[in-house]
N, C-alpha and C positions, 0 to 999 in steps of 0.2 A: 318732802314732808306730806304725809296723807291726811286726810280727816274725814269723820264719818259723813255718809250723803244724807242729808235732809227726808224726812217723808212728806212728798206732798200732802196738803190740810186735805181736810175734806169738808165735801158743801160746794159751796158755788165758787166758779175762779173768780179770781180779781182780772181786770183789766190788764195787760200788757203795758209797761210804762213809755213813753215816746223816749225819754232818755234814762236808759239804766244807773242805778244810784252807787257808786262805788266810791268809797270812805275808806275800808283798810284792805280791802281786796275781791279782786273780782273772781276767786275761787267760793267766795261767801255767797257766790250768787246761785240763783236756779231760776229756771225756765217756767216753773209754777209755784205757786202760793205755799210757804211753807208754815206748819204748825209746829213753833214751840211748846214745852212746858218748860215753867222756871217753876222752882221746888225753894222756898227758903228754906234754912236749917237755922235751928237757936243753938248756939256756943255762947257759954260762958265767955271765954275768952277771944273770939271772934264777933267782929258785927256786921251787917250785910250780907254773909256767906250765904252762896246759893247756886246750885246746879240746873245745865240746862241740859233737856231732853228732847230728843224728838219724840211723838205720839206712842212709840214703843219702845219708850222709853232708855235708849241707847244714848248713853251719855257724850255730850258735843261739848260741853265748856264747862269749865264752875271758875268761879271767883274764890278769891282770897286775900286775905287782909286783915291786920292784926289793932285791937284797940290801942293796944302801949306802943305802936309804934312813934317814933318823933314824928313826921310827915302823917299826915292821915291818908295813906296808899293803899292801893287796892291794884291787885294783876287778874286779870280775864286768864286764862290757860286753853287750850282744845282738851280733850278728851284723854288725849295722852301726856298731856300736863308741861305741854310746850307754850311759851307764854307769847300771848297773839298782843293783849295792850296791857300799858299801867294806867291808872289813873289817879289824877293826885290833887286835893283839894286844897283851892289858892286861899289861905288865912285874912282876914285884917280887910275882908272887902263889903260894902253894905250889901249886894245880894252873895248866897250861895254860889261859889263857882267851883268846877271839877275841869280841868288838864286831862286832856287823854294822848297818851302816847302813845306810837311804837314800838313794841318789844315791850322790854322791860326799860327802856329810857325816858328821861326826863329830859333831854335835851332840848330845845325849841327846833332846831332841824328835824327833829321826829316827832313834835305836834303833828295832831292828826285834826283834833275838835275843841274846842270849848264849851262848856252850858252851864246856864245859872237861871235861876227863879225868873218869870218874865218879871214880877214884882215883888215891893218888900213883904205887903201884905196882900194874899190871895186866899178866900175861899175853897177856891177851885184849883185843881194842880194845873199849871202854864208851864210851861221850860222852853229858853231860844238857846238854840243850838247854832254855834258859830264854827265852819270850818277855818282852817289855821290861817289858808290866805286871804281870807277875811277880815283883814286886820283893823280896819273903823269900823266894822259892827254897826253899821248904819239900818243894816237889813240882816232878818234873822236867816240864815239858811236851812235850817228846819224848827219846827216848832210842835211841842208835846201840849196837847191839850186834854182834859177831862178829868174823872176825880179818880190818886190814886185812892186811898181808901178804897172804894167801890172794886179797885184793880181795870178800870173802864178807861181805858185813854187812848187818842190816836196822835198820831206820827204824822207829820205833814213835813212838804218841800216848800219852799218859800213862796213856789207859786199854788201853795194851796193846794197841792195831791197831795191824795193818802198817800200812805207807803209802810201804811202796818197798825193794828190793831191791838191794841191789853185788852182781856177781858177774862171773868172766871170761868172756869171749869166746871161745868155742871151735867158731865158728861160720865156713862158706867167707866172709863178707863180712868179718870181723876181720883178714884178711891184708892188705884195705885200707888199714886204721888202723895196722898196724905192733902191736910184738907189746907195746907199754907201752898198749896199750888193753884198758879196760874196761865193761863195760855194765852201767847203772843202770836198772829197769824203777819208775816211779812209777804208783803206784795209779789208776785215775779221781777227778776233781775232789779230785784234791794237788794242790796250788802245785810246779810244775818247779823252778821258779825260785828258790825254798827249799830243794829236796832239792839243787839243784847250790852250794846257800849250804853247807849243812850237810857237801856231800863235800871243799868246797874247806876250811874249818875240820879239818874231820877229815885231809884232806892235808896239811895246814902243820903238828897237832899231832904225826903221825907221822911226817913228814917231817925235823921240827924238827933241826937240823945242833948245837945245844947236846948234847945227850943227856939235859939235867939236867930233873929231875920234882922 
């Protein structure tokens, strides 16, 4: 299975990480800093739907996921519409939580992550991010902090590295993507394909049309 290569960002490199971050595969990695755009789309009958680009804008993923469906599901796809995860939000719990799987399974042998609201009431956007074999949640193994609204937030490791950037587009090339895009910069040797897991969670939790926390 091929997928499109990433274009290095541009500007200054990040750091090289001491231990490479790999979540759904280490083909989602590169050697330097790469620049997303994530482009939302409004459907009527879709919510959250939104395509990922690199800077020239060659299409790497979109989302998809239906409002009337039973489960509130959503699949990640690559470019050629082969499906990398699911993800499925866990009902009846007091904070926000999303399941993200493998493929298109739900099965708990193909959890990959969990994430929910750090709290019930926040301000400010927080998210702790639990991998699967993590299973007391004692300690967050990554954590989302900043405000989305502003679209400004970063991506952190438990021990406090970056490992990826939100922020807008105020760039001549953004006039491309229309003004509901946003660029995500990931660290060298991140998992892509994880930081666009973890923005798409964090878009369904503050997107979420309930209001209720």
């Amino acid at each position: 299975m091929s997928y499109a290569v990433p274009v290095p960002a541009a500007g200054p490199s990040a750091q090289p990480l001491a231990n490479p971050v790999t979540v759904v595969s280490p083909q989602f990695q590169a050697t330097y800093p790469v620049d997303l755009v994530i482009t939302e789309k409004m459907m009527s009958l879709k919510e959250g739907a939104f395509t990922v680009s690199d800077v020239n804008g060659n299409l790497m993923f979109k989302i998809k996921g239906s409002l009337f469906s039973l489960h509130d599901r959503r699949v990640l796809l690559d470019g050629a519409g082969n499906p990398i995860l699911s993800f499925r939000q866990k009902i009846l719990t007091a904070h926000r939580r999303w399941h993200v799987y493998r493929g298109e399974s739900s099965e708990a042998k193909d959890l990959l992550f969990t994430a929910k609201k750090s709290s019930l009431f926040q301000f400010k956007t927080e998210l702790d991010v639990f991998l699967a074999a993590n299973t007391k949640e004692e300690q967050y193994d990554f954590k989302v902090k900043g405000s989305w609204g502003e679209r400004s937030c970063t991506i952190y490791t438990g021990d406090n590295t970056i490992i990826a950037q939100m922020h807008k587009k105020h760039d001549v090339k953004s006039a491309l993507f229309g003004r509901d895009a946003f660029g995500v910069t990931v660290y060298p040797h991140v998992d892509y394909a994880f930081i666009v897991a973890v923005v798409v969670v964090l878009h369904e939790i503050n997107m979420d049309r309930s209001g209720e926390d």
